[in-house]
N, C-alpha and C positions, 0 to 999 in steps of 0.2 A: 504494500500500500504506500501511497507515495505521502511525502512528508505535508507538501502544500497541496490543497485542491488543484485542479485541470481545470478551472474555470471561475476565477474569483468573482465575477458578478454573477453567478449562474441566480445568487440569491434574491440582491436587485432584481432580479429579469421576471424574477417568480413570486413576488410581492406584488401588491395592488400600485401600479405607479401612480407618486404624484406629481408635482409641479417638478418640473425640469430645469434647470439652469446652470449654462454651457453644458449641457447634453449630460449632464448627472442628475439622478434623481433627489430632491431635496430631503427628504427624508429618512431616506437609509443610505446616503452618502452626503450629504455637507452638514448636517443638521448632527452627525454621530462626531463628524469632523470635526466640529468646531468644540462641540463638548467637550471633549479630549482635549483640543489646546488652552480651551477655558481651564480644564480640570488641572493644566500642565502650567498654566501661569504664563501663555503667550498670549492670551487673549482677551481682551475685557470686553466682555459683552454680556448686557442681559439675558435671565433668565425668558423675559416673552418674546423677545427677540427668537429666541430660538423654536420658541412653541408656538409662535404664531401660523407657523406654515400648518402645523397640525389643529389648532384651535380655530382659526380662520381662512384656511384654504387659500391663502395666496402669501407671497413672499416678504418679508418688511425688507423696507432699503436698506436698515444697518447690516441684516442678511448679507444681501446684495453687494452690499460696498466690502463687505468681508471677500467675498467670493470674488469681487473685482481682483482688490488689493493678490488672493491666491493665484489668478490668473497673471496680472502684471508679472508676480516676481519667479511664477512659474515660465514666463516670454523671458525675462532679463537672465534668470539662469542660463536656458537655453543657446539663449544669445551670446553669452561669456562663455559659455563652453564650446560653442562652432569656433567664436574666434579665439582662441586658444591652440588649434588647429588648422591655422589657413590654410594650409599646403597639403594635408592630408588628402583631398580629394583629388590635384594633380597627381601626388605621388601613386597613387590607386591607378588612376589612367595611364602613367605613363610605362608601368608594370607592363 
């Protein structure tokens, strides 16, 4: 039996989905996230902030701006790490 599941969102996918943003379900993925990083002391956010999606069916902006802010610095890593590598992809082609 293998150590990790073969398909880590199989659970996502088999849950009732809710509200989506950037193509993740708000409830069993940003909504778990961010309690964690609350619970970790990276993140100061309200308790209805997070329950809102569940209690009101739709997403509150601090949500949101959270999920922005994950996104930017999930681009800006990205970005620091391509260019860390310029040459890398000549080097590949010229093989």
């Amino acid at each position: 039996m293998d150590k990790y599941p073969r398909d880590p969102l199989a659970y996502v996918r088999q849950t009732n989905a809710s509200k989506r943003v950037w193509g993740l379900d708000v409830e069993t993925v940003w909504v778990p996230f961010f309690r964690q990083a609350k619970a970790h002391g990276v993140l100061d956010i309200e308790d209805d902030v997070l329950t809102s999606p569940i209690r009101q069916g739709k997403v509150h902006p601090k949500l949101l701006d959270a999920i922005s802010l994950v996104k930017a610095n999930l681009e800006a890593t990205l970005v620091s790490y391509g260019q860390g590598y310029p040459n890398y992809h000549i080097a590949q082609l010229v093989r």
